[in-house]
C-alpha positions in Angstrom: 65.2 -39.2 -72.4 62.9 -37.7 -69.3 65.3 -37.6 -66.4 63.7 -36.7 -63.2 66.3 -35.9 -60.2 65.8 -36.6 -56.3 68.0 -34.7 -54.1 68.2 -36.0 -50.4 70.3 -34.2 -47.7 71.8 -31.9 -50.4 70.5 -28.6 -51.9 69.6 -28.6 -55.4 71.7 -26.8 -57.4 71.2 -25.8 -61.3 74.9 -26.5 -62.4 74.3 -30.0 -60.5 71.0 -30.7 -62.8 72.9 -29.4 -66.2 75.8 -31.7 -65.4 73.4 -34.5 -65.1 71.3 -33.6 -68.2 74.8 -33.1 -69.9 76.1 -36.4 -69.0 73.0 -38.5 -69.6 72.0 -36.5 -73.2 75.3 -38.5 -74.5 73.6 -41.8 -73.3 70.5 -41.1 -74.6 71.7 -41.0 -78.4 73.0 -44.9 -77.5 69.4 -46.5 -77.0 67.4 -47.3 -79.6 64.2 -46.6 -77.9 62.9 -43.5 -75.6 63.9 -44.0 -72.2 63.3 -42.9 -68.5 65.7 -42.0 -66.0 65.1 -41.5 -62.3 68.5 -40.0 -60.2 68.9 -39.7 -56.6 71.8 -37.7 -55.4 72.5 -37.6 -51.7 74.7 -37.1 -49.0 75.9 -39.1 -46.7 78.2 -37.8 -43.5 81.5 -37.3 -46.2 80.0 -39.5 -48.9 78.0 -38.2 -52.0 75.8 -40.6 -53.5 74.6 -40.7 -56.8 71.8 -43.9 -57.7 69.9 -44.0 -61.4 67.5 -46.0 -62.6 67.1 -46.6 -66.4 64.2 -48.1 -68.0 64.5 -48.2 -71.7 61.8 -50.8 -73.3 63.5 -54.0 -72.2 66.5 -52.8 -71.2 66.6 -52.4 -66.7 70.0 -50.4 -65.4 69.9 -50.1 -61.7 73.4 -48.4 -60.7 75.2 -46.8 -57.9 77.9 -45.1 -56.8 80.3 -43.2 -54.2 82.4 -40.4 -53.9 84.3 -38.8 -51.0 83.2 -34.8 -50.9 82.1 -34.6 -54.8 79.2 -34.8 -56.4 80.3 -34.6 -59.8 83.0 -37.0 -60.0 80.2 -39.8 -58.6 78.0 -38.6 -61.1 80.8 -38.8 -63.8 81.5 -42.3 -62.4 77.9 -43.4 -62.7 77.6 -42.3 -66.1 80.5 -44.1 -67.1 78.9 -47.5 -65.5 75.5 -47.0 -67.2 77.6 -46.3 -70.5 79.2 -49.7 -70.3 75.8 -51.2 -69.2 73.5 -49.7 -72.0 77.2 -51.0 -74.6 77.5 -54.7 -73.2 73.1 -55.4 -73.7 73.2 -54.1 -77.1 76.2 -56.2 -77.9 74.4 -59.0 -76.2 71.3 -58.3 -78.1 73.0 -58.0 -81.3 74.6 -61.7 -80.5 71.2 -63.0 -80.1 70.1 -61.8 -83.2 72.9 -62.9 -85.3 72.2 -66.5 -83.7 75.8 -66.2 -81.9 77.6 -67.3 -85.0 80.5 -66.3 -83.3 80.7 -68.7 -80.6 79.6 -71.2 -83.2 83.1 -70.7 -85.6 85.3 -70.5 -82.4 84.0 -73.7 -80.5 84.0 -76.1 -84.0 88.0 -74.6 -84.6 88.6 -75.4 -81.1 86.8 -79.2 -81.3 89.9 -82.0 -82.2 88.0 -84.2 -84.9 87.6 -87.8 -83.8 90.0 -90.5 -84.6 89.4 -93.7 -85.8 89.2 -96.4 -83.7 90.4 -100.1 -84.5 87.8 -102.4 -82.9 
């Protein structure tokens, strides 16, 4: 994954980048395909703010997220959201490509079958 990192109204700090690199590595082995990564981290008056975007051949994650005086626990935070991102459009893509057979055994158990009807 090339990860690039954008600091604005905050010095850059190396434990800051190995966190990041730490944090997104894990992602990385969850995509199928090489991906990008573009991170800004900034400050705000009392607010750190962490924003990523992912692109990974079809896949598009746009996050972000706040924190009150730490950096890290928004970046743990926004790992955590692109996590559950990068989880729920595999499992959507892996429904598509079984042709949803789920959804197709739950609606036809759920379906009443018809009753006769006397003219």
């Amino acid at each position: 994954m090339q990860i690039s990192i954008t600091f604005k109204n905050i010095n850059s700090s190396e434990a800051l980048k190995s966190h990041i690199h730490e944090k997104f590595d894990r992602l990385d082995k969850m995509l199928d395909y090489p991906a990008d990564a573009h991170i800004v981290l900034s400050e705000e008056k009392l607010r750190c703010i962490a924003e990523v975007n992912l692109i990974c051949d079809k896949i598009k994650i746009h996050s972000k997220e706040e924190s009150e005086n730490n950096m890290y626990s928004a970046i743990d935070a926004i790992s955590d959201k692109v996590k559950l991102q990068i989880r729920k459009n595999k499992d959507k893509q892996r429904r598509h490509l079984a042709g949803d057979r789920r959804s197709i055994k739950t609606n036809g158990m759920d379906m009443e079958p018809p009753e006769d009807m006397d003219g």
